[in-house]
Z-matrix of the N, CA and C atoms (Angstrom, degrees):
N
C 1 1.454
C 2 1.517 1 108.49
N 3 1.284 2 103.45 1 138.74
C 4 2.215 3 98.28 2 -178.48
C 5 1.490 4 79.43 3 -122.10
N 6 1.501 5 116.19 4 132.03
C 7 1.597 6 112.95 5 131.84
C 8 1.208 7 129.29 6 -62.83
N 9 1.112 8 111.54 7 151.33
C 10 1.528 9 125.42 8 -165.67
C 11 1.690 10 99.71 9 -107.92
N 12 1.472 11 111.52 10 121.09
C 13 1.573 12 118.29 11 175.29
C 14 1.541 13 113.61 12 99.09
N 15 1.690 14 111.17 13 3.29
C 16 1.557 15 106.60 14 -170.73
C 17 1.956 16 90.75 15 -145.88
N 18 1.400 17 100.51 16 61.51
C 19 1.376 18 110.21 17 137.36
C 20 1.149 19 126.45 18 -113.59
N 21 1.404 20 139.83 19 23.81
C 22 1.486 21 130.19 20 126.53
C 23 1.350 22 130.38 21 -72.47
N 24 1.317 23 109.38 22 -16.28
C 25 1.558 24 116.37 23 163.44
C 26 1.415 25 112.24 24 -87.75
N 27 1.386 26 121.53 25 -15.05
C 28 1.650 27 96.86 26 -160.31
C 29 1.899 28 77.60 27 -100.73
N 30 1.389 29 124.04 28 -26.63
C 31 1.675 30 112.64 29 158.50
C 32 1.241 31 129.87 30 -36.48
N 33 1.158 32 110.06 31 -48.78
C 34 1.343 33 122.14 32 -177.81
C 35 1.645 34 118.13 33 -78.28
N 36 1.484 35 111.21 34 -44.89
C 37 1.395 36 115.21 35 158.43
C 38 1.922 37 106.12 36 -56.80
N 39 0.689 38 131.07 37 -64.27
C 40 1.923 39 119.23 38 176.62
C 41 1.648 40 113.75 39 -53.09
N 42 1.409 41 120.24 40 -17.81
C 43 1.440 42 118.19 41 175.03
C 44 1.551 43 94.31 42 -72.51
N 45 1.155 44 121.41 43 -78.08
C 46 1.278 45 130.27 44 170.45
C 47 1.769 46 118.49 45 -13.71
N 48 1.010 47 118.99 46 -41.92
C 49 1.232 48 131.79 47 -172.10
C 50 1.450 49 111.05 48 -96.62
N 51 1.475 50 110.92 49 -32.15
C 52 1.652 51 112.74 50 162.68
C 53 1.428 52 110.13 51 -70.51
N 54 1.261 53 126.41 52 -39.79
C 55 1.996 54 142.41 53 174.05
C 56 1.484 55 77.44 54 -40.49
N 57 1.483 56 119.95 55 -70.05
C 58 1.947 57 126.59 56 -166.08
C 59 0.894 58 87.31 57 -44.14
N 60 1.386 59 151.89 58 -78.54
C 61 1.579 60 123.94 59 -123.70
C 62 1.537 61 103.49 60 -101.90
N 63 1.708 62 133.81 61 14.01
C 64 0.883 63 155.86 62 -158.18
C 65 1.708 64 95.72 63 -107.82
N 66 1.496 65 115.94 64 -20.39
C 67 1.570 66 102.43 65 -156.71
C 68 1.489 67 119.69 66 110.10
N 69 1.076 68 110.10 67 -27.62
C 70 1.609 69 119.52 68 -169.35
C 71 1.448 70 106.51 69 -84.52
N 72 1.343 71 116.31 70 166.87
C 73 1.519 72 127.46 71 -160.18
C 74 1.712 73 98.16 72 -123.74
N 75 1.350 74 111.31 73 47.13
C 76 1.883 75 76.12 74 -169.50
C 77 2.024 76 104.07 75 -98.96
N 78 1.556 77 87.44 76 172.75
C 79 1.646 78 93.73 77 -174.68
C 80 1.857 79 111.42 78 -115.83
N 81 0.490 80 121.95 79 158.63
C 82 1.742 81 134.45 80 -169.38
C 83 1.246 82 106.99 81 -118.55
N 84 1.449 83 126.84 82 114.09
C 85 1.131 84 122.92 83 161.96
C 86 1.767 85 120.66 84 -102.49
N 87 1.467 86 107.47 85 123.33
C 88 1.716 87 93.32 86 176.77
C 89 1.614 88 122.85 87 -122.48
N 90 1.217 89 88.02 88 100.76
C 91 1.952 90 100.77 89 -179.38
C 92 1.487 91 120.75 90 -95.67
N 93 1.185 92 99.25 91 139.73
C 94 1.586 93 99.71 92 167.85
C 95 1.854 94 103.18 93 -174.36
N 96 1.286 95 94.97 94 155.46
C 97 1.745 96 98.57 95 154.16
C 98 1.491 97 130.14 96 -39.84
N 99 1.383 98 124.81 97 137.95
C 100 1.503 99 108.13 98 -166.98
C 101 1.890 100 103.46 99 -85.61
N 102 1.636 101 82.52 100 155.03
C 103 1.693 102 96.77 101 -168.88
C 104 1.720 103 111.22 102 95.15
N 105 1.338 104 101.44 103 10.10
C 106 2.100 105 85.89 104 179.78
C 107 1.657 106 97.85 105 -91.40
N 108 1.803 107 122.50 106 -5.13
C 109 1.554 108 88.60 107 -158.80
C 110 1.397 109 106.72 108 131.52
N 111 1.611 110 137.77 109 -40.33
C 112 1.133 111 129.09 110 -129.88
C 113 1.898 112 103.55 111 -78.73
N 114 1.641 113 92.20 112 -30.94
C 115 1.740 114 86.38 113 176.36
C 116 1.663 115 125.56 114 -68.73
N 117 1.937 116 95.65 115 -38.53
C 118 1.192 117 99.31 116 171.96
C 119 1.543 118 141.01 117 -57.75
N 120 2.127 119 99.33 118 -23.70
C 121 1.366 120 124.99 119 149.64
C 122 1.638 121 116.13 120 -34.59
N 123 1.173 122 113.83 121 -68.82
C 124 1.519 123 127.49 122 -141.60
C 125 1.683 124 92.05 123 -70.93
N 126 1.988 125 99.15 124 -57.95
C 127 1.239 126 113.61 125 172.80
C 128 1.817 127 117.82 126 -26.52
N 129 1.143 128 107.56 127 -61.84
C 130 1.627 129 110.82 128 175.76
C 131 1.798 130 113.19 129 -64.85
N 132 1.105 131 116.85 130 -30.59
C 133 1.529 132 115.63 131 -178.32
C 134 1.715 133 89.31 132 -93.12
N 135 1.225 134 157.04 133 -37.76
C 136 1.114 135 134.79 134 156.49
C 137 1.783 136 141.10 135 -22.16
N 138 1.506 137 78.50 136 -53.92
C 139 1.737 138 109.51 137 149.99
C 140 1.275 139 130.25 138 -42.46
N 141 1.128 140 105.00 139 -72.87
C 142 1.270 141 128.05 140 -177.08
C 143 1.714 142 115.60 141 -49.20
N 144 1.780 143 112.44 142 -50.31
C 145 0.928 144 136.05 143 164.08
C 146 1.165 145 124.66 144 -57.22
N 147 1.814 146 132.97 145 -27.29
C 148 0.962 147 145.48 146 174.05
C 149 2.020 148 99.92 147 -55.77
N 150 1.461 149 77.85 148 -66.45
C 151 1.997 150 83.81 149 -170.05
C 152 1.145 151 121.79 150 -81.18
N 153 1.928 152 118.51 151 -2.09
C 154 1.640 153 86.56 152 133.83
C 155 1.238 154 146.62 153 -129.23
């Protein structure tokens, strides 16, 4: 599944995760009003993160 309109977040969530495998400690915060997406966000970068 790709969301549509949240590839600057799912960029930024994989920068973050490259910082991880770099040594770095960083943390992600994801806010919003309920119903924008934010689980279905994580859900796909979870993924993503799984395979690599």
């Amino acid at each position: 599944m790709s969301i549509v309109g949240r590839d600057i977040q799912l960029t930024q969530l994989d920068d973050l995760l490259t910082a991880r495998d770099r040594g770095a400690g960083p943390i992600a915060l994801v806010s919003g009003p309920a119903g924008v997406g934010k689980t279905a966000l994580l859900h796909e970068f979870t993924q993503h993160a799984a395979k690599s």
